[in-house]
N, C-alpha and C positions, 0 to 999 in steps of 0.2 A: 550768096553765103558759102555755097560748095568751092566757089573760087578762093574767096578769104579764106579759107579751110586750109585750100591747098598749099598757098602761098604761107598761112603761119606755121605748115609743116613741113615745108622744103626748106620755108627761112630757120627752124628749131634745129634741121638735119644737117643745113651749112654751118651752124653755130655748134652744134655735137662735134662736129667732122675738124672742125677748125680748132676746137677747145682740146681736141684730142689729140693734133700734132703738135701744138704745142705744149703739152704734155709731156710727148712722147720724146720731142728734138729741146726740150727746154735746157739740155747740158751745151749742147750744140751754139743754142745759143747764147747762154752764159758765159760760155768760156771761149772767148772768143781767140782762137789760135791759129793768127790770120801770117802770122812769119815766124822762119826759122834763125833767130840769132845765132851766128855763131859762137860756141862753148869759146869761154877764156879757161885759163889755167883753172884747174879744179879736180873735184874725184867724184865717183860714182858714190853714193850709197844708196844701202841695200834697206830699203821702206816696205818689204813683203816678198814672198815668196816667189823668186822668180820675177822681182818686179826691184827696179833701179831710177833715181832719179838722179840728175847732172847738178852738183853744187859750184857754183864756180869761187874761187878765193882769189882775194886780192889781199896786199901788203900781208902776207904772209910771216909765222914768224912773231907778232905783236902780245902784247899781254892781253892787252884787252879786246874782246872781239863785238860787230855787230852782228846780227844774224837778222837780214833784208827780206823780207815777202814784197815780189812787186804786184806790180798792176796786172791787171787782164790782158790788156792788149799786146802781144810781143815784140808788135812794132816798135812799143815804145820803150823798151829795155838796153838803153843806152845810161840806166842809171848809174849801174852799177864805176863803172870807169870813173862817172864824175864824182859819185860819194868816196872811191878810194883816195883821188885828190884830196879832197877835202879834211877827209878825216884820216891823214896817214898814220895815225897813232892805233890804229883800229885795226883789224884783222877781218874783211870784208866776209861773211861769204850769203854769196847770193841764191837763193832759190828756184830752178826752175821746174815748176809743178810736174806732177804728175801730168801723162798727155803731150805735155808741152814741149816745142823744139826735141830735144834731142832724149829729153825723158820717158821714161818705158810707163807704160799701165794708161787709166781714163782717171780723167778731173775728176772730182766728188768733194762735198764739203767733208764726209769720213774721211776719206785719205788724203785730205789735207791736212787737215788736224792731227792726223796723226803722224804723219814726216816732219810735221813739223817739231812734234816735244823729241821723234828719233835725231833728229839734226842736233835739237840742243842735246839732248844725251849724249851725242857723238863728240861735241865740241868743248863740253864744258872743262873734261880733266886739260886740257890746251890751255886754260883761259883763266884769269884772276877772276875775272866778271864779265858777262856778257846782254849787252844793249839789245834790246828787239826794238826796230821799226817794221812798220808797214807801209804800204803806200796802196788807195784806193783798195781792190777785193782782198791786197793784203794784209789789210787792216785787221782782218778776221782774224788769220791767222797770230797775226804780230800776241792779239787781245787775248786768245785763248793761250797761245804760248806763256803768256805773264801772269793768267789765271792762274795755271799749271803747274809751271816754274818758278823759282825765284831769280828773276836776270837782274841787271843794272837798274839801266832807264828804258822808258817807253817813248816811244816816238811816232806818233801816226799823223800820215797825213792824206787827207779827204776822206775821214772816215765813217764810219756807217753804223748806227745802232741794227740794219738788219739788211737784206737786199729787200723787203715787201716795199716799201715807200719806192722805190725803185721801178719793183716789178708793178705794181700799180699804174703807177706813170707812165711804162711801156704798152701795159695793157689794161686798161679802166674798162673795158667791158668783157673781160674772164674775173671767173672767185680765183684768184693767185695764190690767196691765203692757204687755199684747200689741196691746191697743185703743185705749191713749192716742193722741189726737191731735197733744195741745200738752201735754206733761208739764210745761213751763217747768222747766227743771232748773238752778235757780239753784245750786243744790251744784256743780254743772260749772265756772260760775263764778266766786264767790265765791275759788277762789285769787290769780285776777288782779288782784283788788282792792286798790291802794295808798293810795284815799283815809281818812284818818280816820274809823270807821264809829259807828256807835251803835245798840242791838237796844231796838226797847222790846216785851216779849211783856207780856200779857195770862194773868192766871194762870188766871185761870177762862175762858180759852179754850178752847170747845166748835166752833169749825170748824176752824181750825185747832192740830190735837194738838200740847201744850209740845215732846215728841222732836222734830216735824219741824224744829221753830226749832233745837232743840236740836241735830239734825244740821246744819246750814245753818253755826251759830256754827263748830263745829268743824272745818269745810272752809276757813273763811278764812287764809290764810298770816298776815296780821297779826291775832291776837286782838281783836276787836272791844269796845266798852263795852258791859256789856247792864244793862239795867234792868227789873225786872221790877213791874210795877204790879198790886198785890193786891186782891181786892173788886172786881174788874171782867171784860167779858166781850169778846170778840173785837168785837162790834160797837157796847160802850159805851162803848169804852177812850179816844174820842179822848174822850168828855167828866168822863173823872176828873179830878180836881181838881189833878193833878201831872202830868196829860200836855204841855198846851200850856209850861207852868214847865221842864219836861223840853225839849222842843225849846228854846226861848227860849236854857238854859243852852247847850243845844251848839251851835246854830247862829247867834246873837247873839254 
């Protein structure tokens, strides 16, 4: 008995110890800022005290503008080049968070959300009307921006009613619910949303699960467009051959 004793309290003290770095590193690794993109054309603004983030712009000069939250990974932020193609009618400008590449200060869902309504502040006398998209963790963003403001259209794709469905998945044996830092709980607001929206999920999406989109949709008070793009995967999906066709329709 004195043995089982010891072992269910060495095993309780690996599970403390383990529960607690991941706690403690849970921004770390959320926010996964595994490359440094180099800046395109763009300007600094100023998001806090002493504290600067890199916007980069593309087709400069346009009436109408997009304002882009991308994904997490920076590896993969070769978006932006291809949406200004696309959509040259648009005034690109793209986001790179706080933390990230070349931007000053640390990630957090607070100061995200909040760069984010400073951006549109900064842009909007420039612009007749301006589109939010998001793409994956900047789905949040994109949702809370449209809550907040009144932009054009909304455009999200692979998006999330919250990161827990998520972080569950990564770790089914920690309480997550209790630990979250930045849950980004776009389900909260998604009812406030008036603008025109449009879903594009990713079927073979392996990070994030179809239900969480699938709850996110159902929180919206106006039913959203959703499109659901097949034979692709959460992080191949901008380069299916109907995704950029997909925007072009809704936002052109």
């Amino acid at each position: 008995m004195k043995a089982l004793a010891r072992l269910l309290g060495l095993t309780l003290i690996l599970y403390i110890v383990a529960a607690g770095y991941i706690y403690l590193k849970q921004r770390d690794l959320l926010f996964v800022r595994d490359a440094h993109p180099k800046p395109l054309d763009g300007f600094w603004l100023n998001v806090a005290p002493n504290t600067r983030i890199w916007i980069d712009r593309l087709n400069p000069g346009q009436s109408k503008a997009l304002l882009y939250f991308p994904g997490n990974t920076t590896s993969d932020w070769d978006d932006a080049k291809r949406l200004s193609k696309a959509l040259p009618h648009h005034t690109l400008y793209f986001v790179r968070y706080r933390g990230y590449a070349n931007s000053e200060g640390e990630p957090s869902q607070k100061a995200f959300y909040a760069d984010a309504l400073t951006l549109f502040d900064a842009i909007k006398p420039k612009h007749t009307s301006i589109d939010i998209m998001g793409r994956s963790l900047g789905t949040g963003m994109a949702i809370y921006t449209a809550a907040k403001r009144q932009g054009g259209k909304l455009l999200l794709t692979t998006p999330y009613d919250g990161i827990l469905i998520a972080a569950k998945k990564a770790y089914p044996w920690l309480p997550v619910s209790l630990l979250l830092k930045d849950p980004f709980p776009s389900k909260d607001f998604a009812p406030a949303v008036d603008e025109q929206t449009r879903v594009i999920i990713a079927k073979g999406d392996q990070t994030i699960p179809n239900v969480s989109s699938e709850n996110l949709i159902k929180a919206f008070r106006k039913k959203p467009e959703v499109i659901v793009l097949r034979g692709t995967t959460h992080s191949a999906v901008v380069r299916h051959p109907l995704y950029l066709k997909t925007l072009q329709n809704f936002l052109e």
